[in-house]
N, C-alpha and C positions, 0 to 999 in steps of 0.2 A: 062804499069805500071812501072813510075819509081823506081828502088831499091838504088838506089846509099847513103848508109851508112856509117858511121865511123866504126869500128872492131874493135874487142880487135886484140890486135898482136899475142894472143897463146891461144888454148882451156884454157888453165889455169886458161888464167887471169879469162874466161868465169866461169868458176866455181867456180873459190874463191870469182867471185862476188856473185854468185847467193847461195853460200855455207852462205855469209857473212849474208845472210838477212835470210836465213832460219836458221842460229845459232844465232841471235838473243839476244838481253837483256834480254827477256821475257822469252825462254825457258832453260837459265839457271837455272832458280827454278823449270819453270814451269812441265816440264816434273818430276822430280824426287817425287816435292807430287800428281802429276795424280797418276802415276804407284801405289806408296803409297798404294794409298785410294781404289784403284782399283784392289787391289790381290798381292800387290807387283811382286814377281817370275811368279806367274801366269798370271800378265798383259800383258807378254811379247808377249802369243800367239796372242790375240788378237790386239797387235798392229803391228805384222809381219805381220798376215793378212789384217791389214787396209794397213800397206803402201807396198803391192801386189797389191791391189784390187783395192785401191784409190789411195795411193799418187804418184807412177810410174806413173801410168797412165796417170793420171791429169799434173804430170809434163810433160812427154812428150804430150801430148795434146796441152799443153800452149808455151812449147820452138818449136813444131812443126806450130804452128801459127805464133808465132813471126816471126821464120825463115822463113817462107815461105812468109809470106806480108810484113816482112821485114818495121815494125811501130810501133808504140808505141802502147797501145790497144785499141785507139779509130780510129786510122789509118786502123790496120791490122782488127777490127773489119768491120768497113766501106771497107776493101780489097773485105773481106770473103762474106759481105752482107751488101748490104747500108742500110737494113731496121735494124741493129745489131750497129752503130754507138753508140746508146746512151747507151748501155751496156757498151763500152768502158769506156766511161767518169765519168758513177757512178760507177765505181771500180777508177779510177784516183781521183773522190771526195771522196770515203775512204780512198784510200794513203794520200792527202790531209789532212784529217783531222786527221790521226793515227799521220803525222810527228808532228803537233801542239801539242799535248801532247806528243808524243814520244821522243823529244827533251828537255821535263822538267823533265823525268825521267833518261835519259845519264847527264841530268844537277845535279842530284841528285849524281850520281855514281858519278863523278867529285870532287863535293866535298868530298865525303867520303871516294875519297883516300887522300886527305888531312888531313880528319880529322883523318885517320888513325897513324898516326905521332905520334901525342900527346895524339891518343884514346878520342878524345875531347865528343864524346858520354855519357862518365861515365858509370857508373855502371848500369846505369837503361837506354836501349838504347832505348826503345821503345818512354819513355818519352822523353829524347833529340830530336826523331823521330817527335815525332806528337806535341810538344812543344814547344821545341827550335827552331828547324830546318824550318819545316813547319806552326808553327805557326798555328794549325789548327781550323777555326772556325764553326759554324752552316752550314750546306747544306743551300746551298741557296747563301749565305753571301759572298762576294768578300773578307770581311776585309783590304784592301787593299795589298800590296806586299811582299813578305815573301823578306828581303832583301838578306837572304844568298843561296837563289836560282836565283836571277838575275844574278848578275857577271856571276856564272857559266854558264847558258843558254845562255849569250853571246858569251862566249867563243867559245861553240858548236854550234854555228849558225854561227861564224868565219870563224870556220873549216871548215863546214860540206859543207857550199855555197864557200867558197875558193877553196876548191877541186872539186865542180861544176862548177865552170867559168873555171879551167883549163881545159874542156874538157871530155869527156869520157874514151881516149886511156890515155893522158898523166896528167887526173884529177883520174878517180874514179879507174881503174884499177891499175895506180903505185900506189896507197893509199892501196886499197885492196893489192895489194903483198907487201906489208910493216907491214899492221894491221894486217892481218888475221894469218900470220906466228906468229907472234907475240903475236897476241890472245891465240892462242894455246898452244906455248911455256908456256907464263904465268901461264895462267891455269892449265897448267900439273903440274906446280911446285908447283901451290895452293894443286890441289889433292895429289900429293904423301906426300905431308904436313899432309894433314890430313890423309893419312891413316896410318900415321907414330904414330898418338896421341893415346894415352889409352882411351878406348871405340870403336875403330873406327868398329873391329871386329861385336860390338855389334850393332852399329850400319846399318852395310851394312847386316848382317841376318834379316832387321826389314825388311831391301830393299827389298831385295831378298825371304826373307821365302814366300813360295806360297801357297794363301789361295784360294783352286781350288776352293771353293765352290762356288765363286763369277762369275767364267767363264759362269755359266748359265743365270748369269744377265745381260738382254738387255742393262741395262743401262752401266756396264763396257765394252761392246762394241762400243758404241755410245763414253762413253770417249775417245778409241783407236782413230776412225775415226775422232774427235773433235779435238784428240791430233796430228794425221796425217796431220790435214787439216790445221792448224794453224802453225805447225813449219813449212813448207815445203815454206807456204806464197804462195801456190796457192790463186787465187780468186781474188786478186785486183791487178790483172796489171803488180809485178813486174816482175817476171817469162815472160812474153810474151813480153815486154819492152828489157830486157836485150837478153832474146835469139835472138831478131832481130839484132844484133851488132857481132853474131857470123857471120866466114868465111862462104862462101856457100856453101863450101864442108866440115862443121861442122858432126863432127857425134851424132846427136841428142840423139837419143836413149840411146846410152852409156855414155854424157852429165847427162842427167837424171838419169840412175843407179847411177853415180858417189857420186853427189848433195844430193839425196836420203840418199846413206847409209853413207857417210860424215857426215849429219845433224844427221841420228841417232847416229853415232858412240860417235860425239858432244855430244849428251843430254847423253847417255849410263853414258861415263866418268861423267859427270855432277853429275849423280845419284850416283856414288862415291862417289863424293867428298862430296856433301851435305850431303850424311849419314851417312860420316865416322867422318864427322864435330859433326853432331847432336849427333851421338853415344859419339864421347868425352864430348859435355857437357851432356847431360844426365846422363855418370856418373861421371860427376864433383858434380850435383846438389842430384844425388843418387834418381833420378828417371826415369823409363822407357822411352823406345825411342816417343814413342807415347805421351807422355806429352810433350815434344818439339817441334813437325814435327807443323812446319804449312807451307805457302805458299806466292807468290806474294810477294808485298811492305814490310811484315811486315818480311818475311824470309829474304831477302836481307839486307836489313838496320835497323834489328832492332835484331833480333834471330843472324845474323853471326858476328854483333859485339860483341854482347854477348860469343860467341865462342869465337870470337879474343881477345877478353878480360883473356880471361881462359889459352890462351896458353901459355907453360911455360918457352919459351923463344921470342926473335923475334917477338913479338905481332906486331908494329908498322908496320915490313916492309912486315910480312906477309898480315896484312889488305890492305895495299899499293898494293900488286898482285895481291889479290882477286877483289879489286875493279877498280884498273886500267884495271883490263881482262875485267870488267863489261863495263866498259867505251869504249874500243876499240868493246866493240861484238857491244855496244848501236850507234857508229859511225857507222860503216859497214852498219847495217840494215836504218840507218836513212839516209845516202847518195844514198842505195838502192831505198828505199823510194819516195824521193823527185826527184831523175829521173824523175820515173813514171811518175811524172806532169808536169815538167820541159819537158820533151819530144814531152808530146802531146801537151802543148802549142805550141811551137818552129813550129809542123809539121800542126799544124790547122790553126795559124795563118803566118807564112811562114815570121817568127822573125827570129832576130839571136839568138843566146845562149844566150848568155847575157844578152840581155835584156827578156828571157824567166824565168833565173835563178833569175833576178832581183825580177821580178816579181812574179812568183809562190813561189818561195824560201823565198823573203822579205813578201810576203803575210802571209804564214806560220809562218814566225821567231814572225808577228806582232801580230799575232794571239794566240800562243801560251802561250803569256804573262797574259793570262785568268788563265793557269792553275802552273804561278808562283806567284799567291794570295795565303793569308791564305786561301781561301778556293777550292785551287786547286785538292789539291787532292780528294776532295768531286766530283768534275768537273769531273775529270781524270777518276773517279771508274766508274761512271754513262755511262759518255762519253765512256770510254775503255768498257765495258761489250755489249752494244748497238751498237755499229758498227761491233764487232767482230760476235754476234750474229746475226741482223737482218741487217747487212752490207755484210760481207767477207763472211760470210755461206749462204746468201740469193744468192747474186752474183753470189758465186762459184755455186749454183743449177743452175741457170736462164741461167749460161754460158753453162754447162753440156746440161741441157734441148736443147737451142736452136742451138748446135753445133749438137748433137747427134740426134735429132728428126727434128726440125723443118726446118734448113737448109741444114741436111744430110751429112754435111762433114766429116764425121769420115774415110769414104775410101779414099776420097781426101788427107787429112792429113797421113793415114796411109801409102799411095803411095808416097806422099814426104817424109815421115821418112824413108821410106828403101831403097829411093833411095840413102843417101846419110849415113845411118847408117849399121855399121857390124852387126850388133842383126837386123832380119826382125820382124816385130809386127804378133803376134800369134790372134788368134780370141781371146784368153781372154782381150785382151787392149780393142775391142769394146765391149764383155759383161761388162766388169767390168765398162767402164764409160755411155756406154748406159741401163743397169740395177741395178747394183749395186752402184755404187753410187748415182746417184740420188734417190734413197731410203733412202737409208744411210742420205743424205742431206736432206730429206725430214722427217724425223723421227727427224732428230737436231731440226729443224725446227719447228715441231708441240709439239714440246716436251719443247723449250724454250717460246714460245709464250703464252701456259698455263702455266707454272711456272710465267711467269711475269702477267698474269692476274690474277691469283690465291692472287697473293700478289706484293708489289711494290717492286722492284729488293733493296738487300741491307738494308732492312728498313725504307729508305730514303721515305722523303714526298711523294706522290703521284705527287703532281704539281712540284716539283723537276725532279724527272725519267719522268712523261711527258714532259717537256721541254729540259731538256740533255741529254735524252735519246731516249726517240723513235723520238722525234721530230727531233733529230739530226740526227738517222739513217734513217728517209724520207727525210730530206734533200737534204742530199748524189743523193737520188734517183732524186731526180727534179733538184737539178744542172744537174746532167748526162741528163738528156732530154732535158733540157733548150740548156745545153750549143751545142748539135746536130741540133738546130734548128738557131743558133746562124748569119752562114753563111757559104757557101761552103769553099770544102778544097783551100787552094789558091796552085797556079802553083809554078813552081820551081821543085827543087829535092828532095824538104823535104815532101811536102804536097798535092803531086798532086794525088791523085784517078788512 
């Protein structure tokens, strides 16, 4: 079995990559209204014990694959077991299709640090949002091109495939130790901002007061493990992609702690700042913290303009941090990303880079221009909710399942993690991914399938969420089989079996 791979030059680079996608655009909001909704103070337990039970685990599961077959995931799957190929490839057509809209929402952060300058939003930001900006028409409807979202998504498909043709050691990695420092920096200075404004107090008590009563609820568990499984970005590829590019005498296991409690430490601060934000307008406006808190699209660019609006000095250059941090987290995870595919193509069909980055990369930039119409964002909601659910959470079971049961490698893997990690793996890594989580995933699982039968996800048309929605996340699934049937791996150092 050939290994011969590119490497980052230092564990570092290794984890500010894999740190870069699991801190994310998304769980900048995302995590602070879960917690929220879910006990605030008291969510906490339950999400320590999901990322014990599941997301350690899982992560090293996946940086232990990688590293060990030393492929992208449809390589190292076809390593592990040639009958596991096409599991590979539908988690690489979920990356796939996340980068295709995940690249019109960093295109959105983009512009709204510019428009932070002049606050060009006004006063009523929601409406500037779904109005101006996006132009927003009927589900269904293209409308044609929301024009002040093009330029931008260029820009970011500039980037993001620029620093893809430079390579991995001296593309994605010197990018990462530029952004991600940088990231962080930023946003700290965003949080101590807010926790500097009047209300912020009131605000981070809304965070934090714990409402235990909730702990009994299966369902604020399910959130926990929902919330675990989605930051960490197990499930579709990246994780097992980048840990193939570490040394071989990587120390896995402590990789994984690292990445882990980095990404929460990440969302922790987050949850600062977004409450200490909400609490000052709340009492700007002289109502509770709970009349503010919402989530997603409409928190980011519609509710924190509105804060930045209210601040009493610095408005401009503060919006300028807050969303240039948005921009650089939305890069990281989207060069993460489009590896994933960029990889497997390169080593199945035994291309050079370039013309893998051409292709998978321009595929996606071409594609994505679906969800730069007035009626993208309609696309985006339907589209984002259905791969995440019956994509990355299907996936991530079916990988669990068939690693832990049916092709029995958990002692295999845990025998390469200790050999080359300081921390040896205890029996709880194989209880917790050969019983507890696939539970866990399996209860996600049954639990969003009847919600989406019960009623059509969002309100939206019926024939709408059929077609952008599940339709898209079976998709996913039959490129990944198709594309295994497609034709053997070719020879070389990239793709040989």
């Amino acid at each position: 079995m050939e290994q011969n791979r590119p490497q980052w030059g230092s564990r570092a680079g290794f984890i500010m990559a894999a740190v870069g996608s699991a801190v994310g655009l998304g769980n900048i909001w995302r995590f602070p209204a879960v917690a929220y909704e879910n006990g605030g103070g008291a969510f906490f337990l339950p999400y320590l014990f999901a990322l014990l039970t599941a997301g350690i685990p899982l992560l090293i599961m996946e940086f232990t694959m990688g590293h060990k077959y030393r492929g992208s995931a449809p390589l190292t799957m076809a390593r592990m077991n040639k009958k596991a190929e096409w599991l590979g490839w539908w988690q690489l057509a979920i990356a796939f299709i996340i980068a295709t809209y995940y690249a019109v929402i960093v295109a959105w952060a983009t512009s709204y640090a510019f428009f932070s300058f002049k606050l060009t939003w006004g006063d009523e930001p929601q409406d500037f949002l779904l109005g101006d900006y996006l132009q927003v028409v009927e589900a269904g409807q293209f409308g044609g091109f929301a024009n002040g979202v093009l330029l931008p998504l260029l820009v970011v498909w500039i980037v993001t495939l620029g620093i893809m043709f430079s390579g991995v050691k001296k593309g994605i990695e010197a990018a990462n130790k530029v952004m991600l420092p940088l990231l962080v920096v930023l946003f700290f200075i965003v949080v101590v901002r807010a926790l500097t404004l009047p209300g912020a107090i009131e605000g981070l008590d809304a965070f934090f007061q714990p409402d235990w009563s909730k702990i009994t609820d299966g369902k604020v568990w399910i959130a926990a493990y929902g919330q675990i499984f989605f930051s960490l970005s197990v499930g579709f590829a990246i994780m097992v992609t980048y840990s193939s590019y570490l040394p071989k005498k990587a120390d896995i296991t402590n990789n994984a702690f690292i990445t882990a409690f980095s990404n929460s430490s990440f969302e922790l601060l987050a949850g600062f700042g977004v409450f200490a934000a909400l609490g000052f307008m709340a009492q700007q406006q002289g109502v509770p913290v709970n009349e503010v808190v919402s989530s997603g699209v409409i928190l980011a660019f519609a509710v924190f303009p509105q804060i930045i609006n209210e601040f009493p000095v610095a408005n401009g250059f503060f919006g300028f941090l807050f969303f240039i941090s948005l921009t650089l987290a939305g890069l990281t995870s989207l060069i993460s990303i489009t590896e994933t595919f960029v990889a497997g193509l390169q080593e199945k069909f035994n291309i050079s880079r370039t013309k893998s980055v051409a292709f998978g990369g321009g595929l996606s930039a071409i594609l994505s221009l679906v969800f730069a119409t007035k009626g993208g964002l309609n696309f985006l909601d339907v589209t984002d909710n259905f791969i995440n659910q019956f994509g990355i959470v299907f996936a991530g079971l079916v990988e669990v399942i068939l690693v832990a049961w049916v092709f029995k490698e958990l002692d295999s893997l845990k025998q390469h993690a200790d050999s080359v990690s300081d921390i040896n793996l205890g029996a709880w890594w194989k209880i917790c991914l050969s019983v507890v989580t696939p539970i866990v995933l399996f209860f996600m699982m049954f639990d969003n399938i009847r919600q989406n039968i019960a009623a059509p996800y969002g309100g939206y048309p019926a024939s709408f969420v059929l077609t952008y929605g599940w339709l898209v996340a079976a998709l996913a699934l039959i490129v990944g089989v198709l594309l295994m049937f497609i034709k053997p791996w070719s020879g070389g150092n990239k793709g040989e079996l």
